[in-house]
N, C-alpha and C positions, 0 to 999 in steps of 0.2 A: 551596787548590788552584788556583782560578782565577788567583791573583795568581804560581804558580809559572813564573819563567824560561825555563824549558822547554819548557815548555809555550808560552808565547808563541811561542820560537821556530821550535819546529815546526811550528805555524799559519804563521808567519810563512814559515818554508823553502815549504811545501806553499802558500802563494797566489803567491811566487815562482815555483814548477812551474808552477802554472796558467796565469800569464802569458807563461810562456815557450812554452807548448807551444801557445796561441794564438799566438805570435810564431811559432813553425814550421809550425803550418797554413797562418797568411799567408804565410809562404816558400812551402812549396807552392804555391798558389794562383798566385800573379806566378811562379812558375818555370813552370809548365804555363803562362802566359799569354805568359811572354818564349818559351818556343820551341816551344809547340804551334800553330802557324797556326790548326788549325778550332778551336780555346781562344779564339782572337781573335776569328774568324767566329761563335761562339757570345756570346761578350761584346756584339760591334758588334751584335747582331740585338735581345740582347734591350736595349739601351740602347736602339735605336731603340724596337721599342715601347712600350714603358714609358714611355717620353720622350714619344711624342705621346697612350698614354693618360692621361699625370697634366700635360702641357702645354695638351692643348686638352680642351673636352667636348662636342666631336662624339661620341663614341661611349659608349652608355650601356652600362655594366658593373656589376654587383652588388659587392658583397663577396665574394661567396659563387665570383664568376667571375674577380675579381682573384683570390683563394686558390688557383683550379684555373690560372690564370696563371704564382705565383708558385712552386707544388707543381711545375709542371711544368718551369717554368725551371730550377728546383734538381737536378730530376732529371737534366736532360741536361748541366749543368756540374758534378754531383757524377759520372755516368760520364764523362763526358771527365779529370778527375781520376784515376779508377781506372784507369782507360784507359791514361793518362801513367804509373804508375807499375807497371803491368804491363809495359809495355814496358820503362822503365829495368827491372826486375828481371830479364826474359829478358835486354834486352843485357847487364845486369852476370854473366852466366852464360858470356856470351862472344859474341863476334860472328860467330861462325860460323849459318848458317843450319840449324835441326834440325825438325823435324815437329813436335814438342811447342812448340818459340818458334812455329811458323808457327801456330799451334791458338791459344796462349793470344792474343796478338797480333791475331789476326782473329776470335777471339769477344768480346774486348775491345772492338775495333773494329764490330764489328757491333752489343754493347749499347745502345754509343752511336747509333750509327744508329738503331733502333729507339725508341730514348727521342727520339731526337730528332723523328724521322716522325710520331709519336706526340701527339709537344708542338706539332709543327705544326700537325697537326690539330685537338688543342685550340683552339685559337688562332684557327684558321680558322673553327671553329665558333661560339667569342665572339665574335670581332670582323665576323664577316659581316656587317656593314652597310652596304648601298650607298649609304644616304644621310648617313650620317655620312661615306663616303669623298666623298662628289659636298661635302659641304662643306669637309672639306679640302682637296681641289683650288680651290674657289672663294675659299681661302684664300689658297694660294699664289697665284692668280691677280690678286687683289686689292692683295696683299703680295709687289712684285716682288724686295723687299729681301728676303724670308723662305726665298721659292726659292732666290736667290744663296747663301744661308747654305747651305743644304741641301745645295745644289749641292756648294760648297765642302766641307760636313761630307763628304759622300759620297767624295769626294775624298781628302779625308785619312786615313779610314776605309780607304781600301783602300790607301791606303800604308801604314796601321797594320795592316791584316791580313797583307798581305806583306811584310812589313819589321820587324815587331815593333818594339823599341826597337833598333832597328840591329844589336844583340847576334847576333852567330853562333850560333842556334841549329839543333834537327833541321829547322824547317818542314815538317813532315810535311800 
């Protein structure tokens, strides 16, 4: 039985599924990212932190408070996702303006808010540290090369938030 043909390739059809329909999640993903603006504003924000809590260790974090970090990152970029394809579902209904698009559209909109407001808080709550921040400034300050970067990232950062990859999207 186990050595039956068939059988192999069923296995075999069904881990081709699997890999595909990860391939269409990632579509998803980079689709909300090429034309959803706060998709980008969500991505840039949480790179940045992430990037200076796992760059420097100024600031001291558990495990326990990277997890409520990364729980809460997920949350506001899996509604931003739901979000994006509430919307394409009402436009694909038509582009006419109706009470019921304007409802699902703005309580879509609002979860994300919510989750977002939310995660900030979190966030603010972890990382309140005034003396881990009074050392990364005496970092940059130190590191005039390190500002410029930053400088720089910031920069590009907001071309890449309003601008996506150049690609004509909604930019909502």
């Amino acid at each position: 039985m186990a050595n039956n043909p068939d059988i192999r390739n069923d296995k075999m059809k069904d881990l081709i599924a699997l890999f595909k329909s990860f391939g269409y999640a990632f579509e998803g993903i980079f689709t909300a990212i090429k034309t959803e603006r706060n998709m980008r504003i969500h991505i840039s924000c949480l790179l940045y932190m992430f990037f200076f809590l796992f760059a420097f260790d100024f600031f001291e974090i558990t495990r326990t408070q990277f997890a409520i970090l990364f729980v809460a990152s997920g949350l506001v970029i899996g509604a931003e996702l739901i979000n994006t394809s509430i919307e394409a579902v009402v436009d694909l209904h038509g582009k006419e303006h109706t009470e019921f698009g304007k409802i699902a559209k703005d309580c879509a909109a609002g979860a994300v808010l919510v989750f977002t407001i939310f995660s900030v808080l979190a966030g603010i709550a972890i990382m309140w540290q005034p003396e881990a921040f009074k050392q990364l400034f005496q970092y940059f300050t130190d590191n005039l090369w390190a500002l410029g970067l930053f400088i720089i990232s910031i920069i590009l950062d907001t071309i890449f938030i309003f601008f996506g990859f150049g690609k004509k999207g909604k930019n909502k």
